[in-house]
C-alpha positions as CSV (number, residue, x, y, z in Angstrom):
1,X,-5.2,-50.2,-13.1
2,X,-9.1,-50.4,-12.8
3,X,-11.0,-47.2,-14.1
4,X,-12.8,-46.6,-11.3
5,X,-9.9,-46.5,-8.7
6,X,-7.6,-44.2,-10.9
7,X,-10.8,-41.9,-11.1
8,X,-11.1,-41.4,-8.0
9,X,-7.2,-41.1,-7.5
10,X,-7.4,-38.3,-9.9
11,X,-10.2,-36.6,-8.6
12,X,-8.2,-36.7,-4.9
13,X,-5.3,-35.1,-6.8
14,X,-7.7,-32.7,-8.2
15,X,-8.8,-32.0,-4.9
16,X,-6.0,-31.3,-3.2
17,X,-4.3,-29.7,-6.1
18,X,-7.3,-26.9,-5.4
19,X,-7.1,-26.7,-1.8
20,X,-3.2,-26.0,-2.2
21,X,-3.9,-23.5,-5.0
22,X,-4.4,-19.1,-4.4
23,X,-8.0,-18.1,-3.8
24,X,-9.5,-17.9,-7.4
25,X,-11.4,-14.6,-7.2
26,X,-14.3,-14.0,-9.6
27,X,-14.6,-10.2,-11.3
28,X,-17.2,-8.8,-8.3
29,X,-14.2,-10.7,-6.1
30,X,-11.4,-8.6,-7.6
31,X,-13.1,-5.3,-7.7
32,X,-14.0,-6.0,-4.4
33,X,-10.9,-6.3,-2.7
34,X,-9.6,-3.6,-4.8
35,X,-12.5,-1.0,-3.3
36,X,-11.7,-2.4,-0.2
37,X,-7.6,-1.7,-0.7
38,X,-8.8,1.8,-1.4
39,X,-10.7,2.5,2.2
40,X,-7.2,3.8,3.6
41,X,-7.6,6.4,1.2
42,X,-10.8,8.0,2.3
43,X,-11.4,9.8,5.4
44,X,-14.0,12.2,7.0
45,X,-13.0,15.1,4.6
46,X,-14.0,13.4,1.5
47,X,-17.4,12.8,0.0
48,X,-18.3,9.8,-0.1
49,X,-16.3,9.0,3.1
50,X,-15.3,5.7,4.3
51,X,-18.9,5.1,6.0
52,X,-21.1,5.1,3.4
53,X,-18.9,2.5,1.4
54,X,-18.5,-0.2,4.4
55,X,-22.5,-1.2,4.5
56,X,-22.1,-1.8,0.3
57,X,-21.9,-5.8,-0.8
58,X,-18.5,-4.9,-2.4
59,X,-16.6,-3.7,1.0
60,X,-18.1,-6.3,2.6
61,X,-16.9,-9.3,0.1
62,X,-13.4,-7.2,-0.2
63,X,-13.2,-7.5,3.6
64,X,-13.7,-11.2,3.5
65,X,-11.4,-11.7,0.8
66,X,-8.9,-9.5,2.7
67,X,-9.1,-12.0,5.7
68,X,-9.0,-15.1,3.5
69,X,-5.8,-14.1,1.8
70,X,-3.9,-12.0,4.1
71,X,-5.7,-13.2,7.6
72,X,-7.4,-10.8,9.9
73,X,-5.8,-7.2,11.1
74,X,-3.9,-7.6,13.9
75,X,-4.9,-4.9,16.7
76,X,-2.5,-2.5,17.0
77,X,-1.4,-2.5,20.4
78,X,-0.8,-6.7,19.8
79,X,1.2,-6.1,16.2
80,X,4.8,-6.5,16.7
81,X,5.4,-5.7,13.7
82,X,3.3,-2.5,13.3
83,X,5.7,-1.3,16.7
84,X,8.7,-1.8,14.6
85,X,7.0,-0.2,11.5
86,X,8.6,3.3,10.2
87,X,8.0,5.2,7.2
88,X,11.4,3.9,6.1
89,X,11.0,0.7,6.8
90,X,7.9,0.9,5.3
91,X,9.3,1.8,2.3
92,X,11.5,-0.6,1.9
93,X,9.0,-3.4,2.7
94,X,6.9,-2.2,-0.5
95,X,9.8,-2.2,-2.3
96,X,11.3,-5.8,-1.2
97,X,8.7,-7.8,0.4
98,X,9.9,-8.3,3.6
99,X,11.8,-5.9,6.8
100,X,14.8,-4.5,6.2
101,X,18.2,-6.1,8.2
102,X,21.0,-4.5,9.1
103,X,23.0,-3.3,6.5
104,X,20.1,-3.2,4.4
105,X,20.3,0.1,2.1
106,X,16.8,2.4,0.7
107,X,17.6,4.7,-1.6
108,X,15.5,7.3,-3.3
109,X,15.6,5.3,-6.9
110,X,13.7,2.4,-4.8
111,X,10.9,4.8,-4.3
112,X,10.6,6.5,-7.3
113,X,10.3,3.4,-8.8
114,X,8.0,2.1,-6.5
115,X,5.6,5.2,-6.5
116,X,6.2,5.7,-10.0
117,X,3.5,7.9,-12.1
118,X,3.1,3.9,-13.8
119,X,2.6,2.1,-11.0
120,X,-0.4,4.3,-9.3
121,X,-1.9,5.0,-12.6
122,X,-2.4,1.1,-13.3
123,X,-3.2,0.3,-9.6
124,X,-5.7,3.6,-9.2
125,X,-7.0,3.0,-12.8
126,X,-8.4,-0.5,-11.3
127,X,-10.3,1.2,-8.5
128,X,-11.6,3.9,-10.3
129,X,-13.0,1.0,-12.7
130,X,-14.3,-1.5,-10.5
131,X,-15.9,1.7,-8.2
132,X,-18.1,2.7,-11.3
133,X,-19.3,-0.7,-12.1
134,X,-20.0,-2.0,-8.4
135,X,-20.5,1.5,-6.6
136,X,-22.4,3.0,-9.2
137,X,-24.8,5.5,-7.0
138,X,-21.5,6.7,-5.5
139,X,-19.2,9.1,-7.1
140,X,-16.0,7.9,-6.7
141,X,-13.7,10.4,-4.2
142,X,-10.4,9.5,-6.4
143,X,-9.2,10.1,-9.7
144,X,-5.8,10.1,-10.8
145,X,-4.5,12.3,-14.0
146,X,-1.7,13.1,-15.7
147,X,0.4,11.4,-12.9
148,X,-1.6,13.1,-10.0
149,X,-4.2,11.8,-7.3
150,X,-7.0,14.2,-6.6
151,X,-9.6,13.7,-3.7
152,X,-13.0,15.1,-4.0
153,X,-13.6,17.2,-0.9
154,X,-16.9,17.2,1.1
155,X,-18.2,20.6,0.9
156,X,-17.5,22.9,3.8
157,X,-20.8,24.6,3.7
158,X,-24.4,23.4,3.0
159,X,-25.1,24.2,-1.0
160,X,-21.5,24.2,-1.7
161,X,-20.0,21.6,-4.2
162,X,-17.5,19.3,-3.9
163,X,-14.4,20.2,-5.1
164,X,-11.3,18.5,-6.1
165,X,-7.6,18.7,-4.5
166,X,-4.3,17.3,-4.9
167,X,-3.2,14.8,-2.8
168,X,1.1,15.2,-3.2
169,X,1.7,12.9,-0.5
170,X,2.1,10.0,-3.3
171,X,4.4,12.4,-5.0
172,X,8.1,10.4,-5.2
173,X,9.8,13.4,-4.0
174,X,7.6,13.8,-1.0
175,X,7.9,10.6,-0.2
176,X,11.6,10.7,-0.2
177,X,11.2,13.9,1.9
178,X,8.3,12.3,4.7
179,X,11.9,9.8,6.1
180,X,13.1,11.4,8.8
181,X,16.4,10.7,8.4
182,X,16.2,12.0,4.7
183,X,14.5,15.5,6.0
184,X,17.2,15.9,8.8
185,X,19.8,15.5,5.9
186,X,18.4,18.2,3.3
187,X,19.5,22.0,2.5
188,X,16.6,23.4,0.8
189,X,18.3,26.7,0.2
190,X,20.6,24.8,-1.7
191,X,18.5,22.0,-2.9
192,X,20.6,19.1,-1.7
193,X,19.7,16.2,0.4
194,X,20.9,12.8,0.9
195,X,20.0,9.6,-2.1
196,X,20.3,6.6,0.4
197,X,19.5,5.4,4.3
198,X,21.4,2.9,5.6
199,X,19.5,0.4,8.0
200,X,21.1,-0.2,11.6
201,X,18.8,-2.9,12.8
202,X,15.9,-2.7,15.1
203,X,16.9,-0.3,18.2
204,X,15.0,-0.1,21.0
205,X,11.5,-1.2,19.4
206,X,12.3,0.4,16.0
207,X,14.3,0.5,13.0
208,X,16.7,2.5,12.7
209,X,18.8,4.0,10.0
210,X,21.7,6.3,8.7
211,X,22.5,8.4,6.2
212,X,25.0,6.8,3.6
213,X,28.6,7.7,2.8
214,X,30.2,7.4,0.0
215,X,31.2,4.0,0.4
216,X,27.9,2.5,1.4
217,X,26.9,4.0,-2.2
218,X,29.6,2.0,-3.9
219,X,27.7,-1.1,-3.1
220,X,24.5,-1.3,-4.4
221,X,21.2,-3.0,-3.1
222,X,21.5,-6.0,-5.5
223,X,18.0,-7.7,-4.9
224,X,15.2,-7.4,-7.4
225,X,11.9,-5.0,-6.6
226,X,8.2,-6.3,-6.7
227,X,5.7,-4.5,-8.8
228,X,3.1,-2.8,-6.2
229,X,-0.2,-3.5,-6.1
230,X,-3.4,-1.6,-4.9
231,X,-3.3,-3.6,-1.8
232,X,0.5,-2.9,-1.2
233,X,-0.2,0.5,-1.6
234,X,-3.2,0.2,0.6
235,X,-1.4,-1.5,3.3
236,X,1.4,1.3,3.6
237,X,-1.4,3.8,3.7
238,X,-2.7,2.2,6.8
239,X,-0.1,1.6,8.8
240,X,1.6,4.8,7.7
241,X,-2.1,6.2,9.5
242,X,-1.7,3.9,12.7
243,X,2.1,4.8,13.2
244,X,1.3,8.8,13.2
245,X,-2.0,8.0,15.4
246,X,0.1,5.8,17.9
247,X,3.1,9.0,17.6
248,X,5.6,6.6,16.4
């Protein structure tokens, strides 16, 4: 075969080879979209809040990227998926990448694992980083230490400081807690509660779940977990927001 024709074969292959490939993100492009996976983080209370990041080039970029990737955010009232959405569910879609099905079991080892002190120091660890070197003039509002999330509070009062609190809510054992079904199911006096949901389906406009028995526990949920990422944990944050806004 001729040079010239295979050249140009090879740069068509080349071509297309990129066009089928993942968006190849630059460093400003990955610690954009990682300040950008942090915005459901921040809220009024905190200083800097959510509007003085979203005029910045990096929010901006991550917002794009966001789009380009995952495609634009569905409005709520049009998101099917957001009305079947519940903090179980949710759970169970960071763990396994998709909704549960019937018969589909959570238990509590799924989201230890998943909100392990591991997972959100690496995933926090790269927005605290790419803050500081894009968002320089802004103290970042989250640090995480010694397996804890603190938010730096806006001060109440004019000449106050800022000042630092916990955030438990990332807490496995809170997590656990914030099901429904799991909170209905627990004796705090006696410190017991329940270590698995069983999922009945999609009732009604929701999914729905049970506590499990004893046989339930006897088979286990055989199919493997995916790490979390910032914008996992990001995403949950969200929707967790729009749920408890829309009183689901």
């Amino acid at each position: 075969m001729a040079r010239g024709p295979l050249l140009k074969r090879l740069e068509k292959a080349e071509k297309a080879a990129k066009a089928l490939s993942p968006v190849q993100l630059s460093p400003f492009d990955e610690d954009a979209l990682a300040i950008y996976s942090a915005m459901s983080y921040l809220d009024a209370t905190l200083s800097p809040t959510y509007h003085e990041v979203e005029p910045t080039a990096a929010y901006v970029r991550g917002e794009e990227l966001r789009n380009t990737i995952y495609g634009p955010i569905i409005p709520a009232n049009l998101d099917e998926h957001l009305k079947r959405y519940t903090r179980t569910s949710g759970e169970f879609e960071l763990a396994f990448g998709r909704e549960p099905r019937e018969g589909d079991k959570l238990c509590y080892e799924h989201v230890a694992r998943m909100h392990s002190s591991e997972n959100y120091s690496r995933e926090f660890g790269r927005i605290i980083e790419a803050w500081q070197r894009q968002l320089p003039h802004l103290t970042c509002p989250l640090k995480f230490d010694d397996g804890r999330l603190f938010r730096r509070l806006a001060p109440e009062r004019r000449g106050e400081e800022s000042k630092w609190e916990e955030d438990v809510r990332i807490q496995p054992w809170e997590r656990w807690l914030s099901i429904p079904m799991v909170l209905s199911n627990t004796d705090f006096e006696a410190n017991v509660t329940i270590s698995a949901v069983v999922f009945l389906g999609v009732v009604g406009v929701k999914h729905q779940c049970r506590a499990a028995t004893e046989e339930d526990l006897q088979n286990p949920q055989t199919e493997p977990i995916r790490d979390p990422t910032g914008f996992l944990f990001g995403q949950q944050r969200f929707k967790e927001l729009l749920v408890e806004v829309m009183g689901a």
